[in-house]
C-alpha positions in Angstrom: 133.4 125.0 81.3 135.0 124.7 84.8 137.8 123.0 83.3 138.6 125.8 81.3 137.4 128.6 84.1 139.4 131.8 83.6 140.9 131.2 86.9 145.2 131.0 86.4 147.8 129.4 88.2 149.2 131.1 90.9 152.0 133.3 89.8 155.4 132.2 90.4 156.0 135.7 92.1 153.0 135.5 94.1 153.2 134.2 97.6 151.5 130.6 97.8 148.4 131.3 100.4 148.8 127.9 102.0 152.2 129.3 103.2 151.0 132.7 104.5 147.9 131.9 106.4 147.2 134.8 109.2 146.3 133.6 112.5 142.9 133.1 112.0 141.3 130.3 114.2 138.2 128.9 112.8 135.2 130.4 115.1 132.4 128.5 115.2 130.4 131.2 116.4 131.4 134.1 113.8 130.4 137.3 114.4 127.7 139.0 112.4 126.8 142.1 110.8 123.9 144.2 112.8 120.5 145.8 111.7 119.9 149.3 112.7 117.7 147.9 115.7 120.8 145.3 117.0 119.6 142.3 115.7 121.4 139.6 113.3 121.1 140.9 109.5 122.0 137.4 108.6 125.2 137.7 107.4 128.7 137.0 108.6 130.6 140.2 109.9 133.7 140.4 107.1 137.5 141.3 107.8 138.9 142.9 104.7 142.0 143.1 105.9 144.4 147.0 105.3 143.3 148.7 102.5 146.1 149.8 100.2 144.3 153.1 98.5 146.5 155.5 96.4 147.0 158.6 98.0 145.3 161.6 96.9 146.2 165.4 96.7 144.8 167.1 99.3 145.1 170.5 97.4 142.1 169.0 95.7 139.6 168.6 98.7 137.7 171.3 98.3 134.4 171.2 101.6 132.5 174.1 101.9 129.4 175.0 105.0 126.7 176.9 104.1 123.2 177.8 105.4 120.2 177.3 103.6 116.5 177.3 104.7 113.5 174.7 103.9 112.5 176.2 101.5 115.4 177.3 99.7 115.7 172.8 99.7 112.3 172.6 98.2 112.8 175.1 95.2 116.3 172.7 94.9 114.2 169.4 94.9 111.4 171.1 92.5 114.3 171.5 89.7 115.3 168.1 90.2 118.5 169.5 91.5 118.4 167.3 95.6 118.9 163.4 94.9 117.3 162.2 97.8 117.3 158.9 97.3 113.7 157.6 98.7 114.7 153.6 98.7 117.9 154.8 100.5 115.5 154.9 103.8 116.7 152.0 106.5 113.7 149.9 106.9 113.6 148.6 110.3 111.0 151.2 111.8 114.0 153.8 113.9 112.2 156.7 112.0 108.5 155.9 112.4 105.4 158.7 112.7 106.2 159.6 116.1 109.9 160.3 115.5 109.0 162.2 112.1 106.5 164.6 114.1 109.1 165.4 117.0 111.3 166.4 114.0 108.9 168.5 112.7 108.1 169.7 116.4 111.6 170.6 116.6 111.6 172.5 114.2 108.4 174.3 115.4 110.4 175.2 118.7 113.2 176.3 116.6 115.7 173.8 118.1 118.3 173.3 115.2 118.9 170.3 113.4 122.7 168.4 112.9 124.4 169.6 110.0 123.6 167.9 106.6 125.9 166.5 104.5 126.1 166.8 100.7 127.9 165.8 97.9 127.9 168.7 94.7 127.8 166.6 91.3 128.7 168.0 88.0 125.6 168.9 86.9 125.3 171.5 90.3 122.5 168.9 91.6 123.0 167.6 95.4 123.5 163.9 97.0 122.6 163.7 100.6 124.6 161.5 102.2 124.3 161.9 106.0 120.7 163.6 106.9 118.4 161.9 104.1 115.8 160.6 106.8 115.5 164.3 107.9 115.3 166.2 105.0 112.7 163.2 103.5 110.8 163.7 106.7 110.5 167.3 106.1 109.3 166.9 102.7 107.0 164.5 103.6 105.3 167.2 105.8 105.7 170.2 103.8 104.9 169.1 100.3 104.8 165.3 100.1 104.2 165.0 96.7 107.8 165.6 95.9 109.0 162.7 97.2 105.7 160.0 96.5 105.1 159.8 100.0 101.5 160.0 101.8 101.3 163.4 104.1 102.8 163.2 107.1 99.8 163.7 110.2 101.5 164.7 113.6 101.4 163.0 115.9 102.0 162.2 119.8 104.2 165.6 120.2 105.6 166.2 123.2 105.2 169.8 124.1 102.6 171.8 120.8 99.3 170.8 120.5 99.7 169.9 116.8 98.6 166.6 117.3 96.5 165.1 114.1 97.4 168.3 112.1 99.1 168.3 108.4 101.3 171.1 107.6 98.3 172.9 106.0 96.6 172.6 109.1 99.0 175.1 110.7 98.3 178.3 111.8 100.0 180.5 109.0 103.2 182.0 111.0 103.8 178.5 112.2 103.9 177.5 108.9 106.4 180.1 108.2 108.9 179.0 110.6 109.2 175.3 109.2 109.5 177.1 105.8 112.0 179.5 107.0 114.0 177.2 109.2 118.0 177.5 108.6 119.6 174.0 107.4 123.3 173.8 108.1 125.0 171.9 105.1 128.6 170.2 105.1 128.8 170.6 101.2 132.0 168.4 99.3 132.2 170.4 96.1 132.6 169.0 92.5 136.2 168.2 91.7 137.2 166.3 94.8 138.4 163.3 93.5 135.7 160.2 94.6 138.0 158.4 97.3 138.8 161.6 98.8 134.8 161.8 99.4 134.3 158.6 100.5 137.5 159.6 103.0 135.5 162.4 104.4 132.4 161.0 104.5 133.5 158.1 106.7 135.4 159.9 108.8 132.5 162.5 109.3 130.1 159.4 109.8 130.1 158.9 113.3 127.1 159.8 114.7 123.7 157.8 115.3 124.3 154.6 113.7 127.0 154.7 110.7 126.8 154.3 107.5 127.7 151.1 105.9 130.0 151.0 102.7 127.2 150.1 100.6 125.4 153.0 101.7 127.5 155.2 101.1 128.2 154.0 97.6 124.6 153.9 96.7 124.3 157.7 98.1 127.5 158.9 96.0 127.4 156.8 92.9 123.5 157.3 91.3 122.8 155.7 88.4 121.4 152.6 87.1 123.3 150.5 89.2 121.4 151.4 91.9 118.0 150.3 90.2 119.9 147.2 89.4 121.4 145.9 92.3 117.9 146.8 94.3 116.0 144.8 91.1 118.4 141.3 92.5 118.6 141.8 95.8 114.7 141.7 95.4 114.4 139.0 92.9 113.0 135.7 94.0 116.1 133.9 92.6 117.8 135.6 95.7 115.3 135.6 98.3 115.3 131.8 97.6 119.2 131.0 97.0 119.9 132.8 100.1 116.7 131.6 101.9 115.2 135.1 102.7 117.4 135.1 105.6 119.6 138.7 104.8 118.2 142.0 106.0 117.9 144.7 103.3 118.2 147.1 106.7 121.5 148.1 105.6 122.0 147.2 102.1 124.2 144.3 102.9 121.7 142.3 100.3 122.3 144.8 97.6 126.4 144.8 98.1 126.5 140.6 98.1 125.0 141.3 94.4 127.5 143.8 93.5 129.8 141.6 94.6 128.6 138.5 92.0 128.2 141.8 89.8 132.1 142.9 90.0 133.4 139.9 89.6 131.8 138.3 86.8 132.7 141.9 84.8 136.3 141.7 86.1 137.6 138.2 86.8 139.7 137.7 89.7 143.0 137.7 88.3 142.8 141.0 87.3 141.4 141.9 91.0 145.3 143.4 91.5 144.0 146.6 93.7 144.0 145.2 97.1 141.3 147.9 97.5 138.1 146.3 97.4 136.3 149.6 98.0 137.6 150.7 95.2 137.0 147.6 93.1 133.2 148.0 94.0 132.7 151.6 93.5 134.8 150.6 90.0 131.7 148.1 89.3 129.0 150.4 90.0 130.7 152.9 87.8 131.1 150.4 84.4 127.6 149.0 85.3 126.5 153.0 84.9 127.3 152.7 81.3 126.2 149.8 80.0 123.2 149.6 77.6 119.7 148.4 78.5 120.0 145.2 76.6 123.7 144.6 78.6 121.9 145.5 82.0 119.2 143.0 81.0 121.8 140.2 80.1 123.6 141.0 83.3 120.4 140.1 85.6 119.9 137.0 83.9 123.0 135.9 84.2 123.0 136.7 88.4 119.5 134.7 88.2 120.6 131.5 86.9 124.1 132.0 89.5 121.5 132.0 92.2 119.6 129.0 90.6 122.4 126.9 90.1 123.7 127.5 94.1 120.7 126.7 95.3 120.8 123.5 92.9 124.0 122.5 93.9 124.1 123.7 97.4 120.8 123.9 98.6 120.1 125.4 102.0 123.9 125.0 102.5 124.5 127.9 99.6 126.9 130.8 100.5 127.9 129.5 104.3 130.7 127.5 106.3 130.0 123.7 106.6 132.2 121.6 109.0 132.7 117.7 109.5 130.3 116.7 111.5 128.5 120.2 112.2 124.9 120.3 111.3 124.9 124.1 111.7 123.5 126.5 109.5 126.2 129.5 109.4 124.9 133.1 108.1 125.6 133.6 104.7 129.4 134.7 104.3 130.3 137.5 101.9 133.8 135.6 100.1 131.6 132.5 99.7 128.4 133.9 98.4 131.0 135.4 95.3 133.5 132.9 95.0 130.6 130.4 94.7 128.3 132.3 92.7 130.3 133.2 90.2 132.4 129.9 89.9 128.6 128.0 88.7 128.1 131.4 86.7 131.0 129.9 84.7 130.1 126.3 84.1 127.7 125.7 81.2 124.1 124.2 81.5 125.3 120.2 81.6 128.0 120.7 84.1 125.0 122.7 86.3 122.9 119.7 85.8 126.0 117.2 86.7 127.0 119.0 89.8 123.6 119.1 91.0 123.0 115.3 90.9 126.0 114.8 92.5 125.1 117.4 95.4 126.4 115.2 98.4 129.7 114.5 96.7 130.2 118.6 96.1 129.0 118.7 99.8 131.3 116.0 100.8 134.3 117.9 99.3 133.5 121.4 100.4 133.6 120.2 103.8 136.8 118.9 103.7 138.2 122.2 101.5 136.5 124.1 104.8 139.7 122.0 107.1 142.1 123.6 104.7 143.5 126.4 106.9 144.5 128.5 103.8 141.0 128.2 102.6 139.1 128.8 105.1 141.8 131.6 105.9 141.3 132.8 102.6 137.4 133.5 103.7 137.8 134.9 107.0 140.6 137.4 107.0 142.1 139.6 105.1 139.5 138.4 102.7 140.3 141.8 100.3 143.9 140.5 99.4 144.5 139.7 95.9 146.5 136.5 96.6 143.2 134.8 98.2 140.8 136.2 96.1 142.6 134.3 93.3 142.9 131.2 95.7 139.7 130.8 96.9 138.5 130.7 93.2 141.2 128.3 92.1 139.9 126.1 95.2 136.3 126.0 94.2 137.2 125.9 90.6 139.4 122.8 91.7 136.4 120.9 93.4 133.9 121.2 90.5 136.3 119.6 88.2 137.4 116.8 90.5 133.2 116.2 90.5 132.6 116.7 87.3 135.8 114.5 86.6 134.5 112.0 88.5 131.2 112.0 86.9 132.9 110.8 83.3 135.0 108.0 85.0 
C-alpha cells in the first residue's frame, strides 16, 4: 500500500531538502541527451551532482600493452575467450558497409588501427570496451560466422580494387596481411578493483564519440543482467509507457530500466552511497545472481510499473508538467524511477483508484513541479541521497492524499 510505502521520515540528522535547494532555475527548455548522429535521444540530459567514490589503492592498478595479430584474436574468439558483445553495436548507422570496407582497406594498406582496449576477467577471457565496432567489423569479414553476422562484401574503397569481393575472394597474400595484421591492446588485468576500471576506462574514453556510463557497464559487467535489461527496454510495456520516444543509440533505454531495477531491489533509504555509479554497477551485479524464476518475477514486476504509469499518467508518464504548459518534456531520468517504482508499490485497487482519478494525480503533480525542492530534487544533484529519499517521500505523499481523498 502507498500508505505504508517503505519510504521513512526524513532523518532528524539529515538536512531538510526544502532548506538546501541548489540554484537550480527551472528551464523550460532542458537540455537533452544526444545520439551518436546529434540528434535528441529523447531523454533529458541529467546532473548527478560530485560523486563521493572511495578511494582506491593504486598499487592495485595493474594495465598492461601488448601486440597481438588478427588472427591470434580469432583463435581467442574460437575458445570463447573475446566477449564481444554483438548488441553492444550503436545503432544509428556511423559504422555502415562503406565504413566497415575502408577498415578493412586500411588494413590492406597496412595503415594501423587505434589501440584496443580490454578488460582481463577471471576466467583469462577478454571484454572489449573501446574498439568493439572494429574488431566486430573484422570478424565480420574474415570469418563471420563467429559473430552471427552475414559476410561482409567490400565495398566503395577508396584506393584497391576490392570492390564486391569477400575476404575469400582475395588474392591469397592479401589475405595474409589482414590475418597477420598487428592489433595494439590497452589490456586492464584481473585484480584491478572494478571502480579503478571504470576510472581508466573513462578517462581513456575520449576519442570519437564517448562512451556513455551504461555502456560501459554493459561492456564490463556481462551477465544476465545484460539479457535482462535489453528484454525491458524492448518490451512493449516500455515502448508504450514511454511512448517509443527514447533512442536505444546509446543505451540510455536500457539504464532508465536499471534504474526501476536498482531501486525496487534496494529501496531508497538505504541509497546512503552518494555514488550512483556505484549503486548501478551494485544492481547489475546482485541481478547476476539471481535465479531464473527471480529474474522472471523481476520483469513482471517492471511490466506492470510501466502499465500502471501509463494508467495513471498517460502520455504525461516520466516528464516535467507545469501550470498552464501544454508541453510535452523528454522523459527525465529521477522521474521515470521515482515514479515507476512508487506505483510498483501500491497494490492492484489503489492502481485502479489512482487511475480513475488521473486528473486529480495530474492536478497535484503539477503543483509538486512549483515546489522548488522538488523540482530541485529532479534537476540537480539528482545522485544525493537526501533527494533521492525526498523525491520519493513527495510522490509517495501525493498518492495518499488521492487515494485519501478517494475514501472521503
Amino acid at each position: 500500500m502507498v500508505g505504508s510505502a517503505p519510504v521513512p521520515e526524513p532523518e532528524q540528522s539529515s538536512p531538510d531538502p526544502a532548506s538546501t535547494v541548489s540554484s537550480t532555475v527551472r528551464s523550460d527548455d532542458p537540455l537533452v541527451e544526444l545520439t551518436d548522429t546529434g540528434l535528441s535521444a529523447g531523454i533529458e540530459a541529467e546532473d548527478l551532482g560530485p560523486s563521493h567514490r572511495a578511494p582506491f589503492d593504486p598499487e592495485l592498478i595493474d594495465v598492461y600493452p601488448r601486440a597481438t595479430t588478427v588472427d591470434l584474436m580469432l583463435q581467442r574468439l574460437n575458445r570463447g575467450l573475446i566477449d564481444l558483445q554483438p548488441d553492444f553495436q550503436r545503432r544509428s548507422g556511423i559504422w555502415n558497409e562503406t565504413a566497415q570496407s575502408r577498415l578493412i582497406e586500411s588494413l590492406l594498406l597496412r595503415i594501423a588501427l587505434p589501440t584496443i582496449y580490454v578488460a582481463e576477467e577471471a576466467d583469462d577471457s577478454w571484454t572489449v570496451v573501446d574498439g568493439v565496432q572494429r574488431l566486430t567489423t573484422i570478424v565480420r569479414f574474415v570469418k563471420p560466422e563467429a559473430v552471427g553476422l552475414e559476410p561482409l562484401v567490400l565495398r566503395n574503397l577508396e584506393y584497391l580494387d576490392y570492390n564486391g569481393k569477400t575476404f575469400e575472394d582475395l588474392p591469397g597474400r592479401m589475405q595474409t596481411r589482414v590475418l597477420e595484421t598487428e592489433l595494439s591492446l590497452l589490456l586492464i588485468r584481473k585484480g584491478t578493483p572494478e571502480e579503478a576500471r571504470f576510472n581508466i576506462f573513462t578517462r581513456i574514453n575520449t576519442g570519437g564519440l564517448p562512451l556513455t556510463q551504461q555502456e560501459l557497464r554493459h561492456a564490463l559487467i556481462p551477465g544476465p543482467a545484460r539479457d535482462l535489461l535489453a528484454r525491458l527496454a524492448e518490451s512493449p510495456f516500455f515502448l508504450d509507457a514511454t511512448a517509443r520516444s527514447v533512442s536505444p543509440s546509446r543505451m540510455a533505454e536500457r539504464e532508465l530500466c536499471l534504474r526501476f531495477l536498482a531501486f525496487w531491489m534496494t529501496p531508497p533509504e538505504r541509497y546512503v552511497t552518494q555514488d550512483f555509479d556505484g549503486f548501478l554497477r551494485t544492481a547489475m551485479h546482485d541481478i547476476n545472481t539471481l535465479t531464473p524464476p527471480a529474474l522472471v518475477d523481476l520483469e513482471r514486476r517492471f511490466e506492470r510499473a510501466m502499465f500502471s504509469s501509463m494508467a495513471v499518467f498517460g502520455e504525461q508518464a516520466f516528464r516535467k508538467q507545469f501550470k498552464g504548459s501544454i508541453r510535452r518534456y523528454p522523459i527525465n531520468k529521477a522521474l521515470f524511477e521515482v515514479q515507476a517504482v512508487t506505483l510498483a508499490w501500491c497494490t492492484s485497487q489503489e492502481i485502479v483508484a489512482l487511475s480513475q482519478r488521473a486528473d486529480a494525480v495530474a492536478e497535484k503533480f503539477r503543483i509538486l513541479m512549483d515546489n522548488p525542492a522538488f523540482y530541485d530534487a529532479i534537476s540537480s544533484g539528482t545522485s544525493d541521497a537526501d533527494k533521492v529519499n525526498y523525491r520519493f517521500q513527495s510522490m509517495t505523499d501525493l498518492f495518499r492524499e488521492v487515494l485519501e481523498s478517494t475514501d472521503a
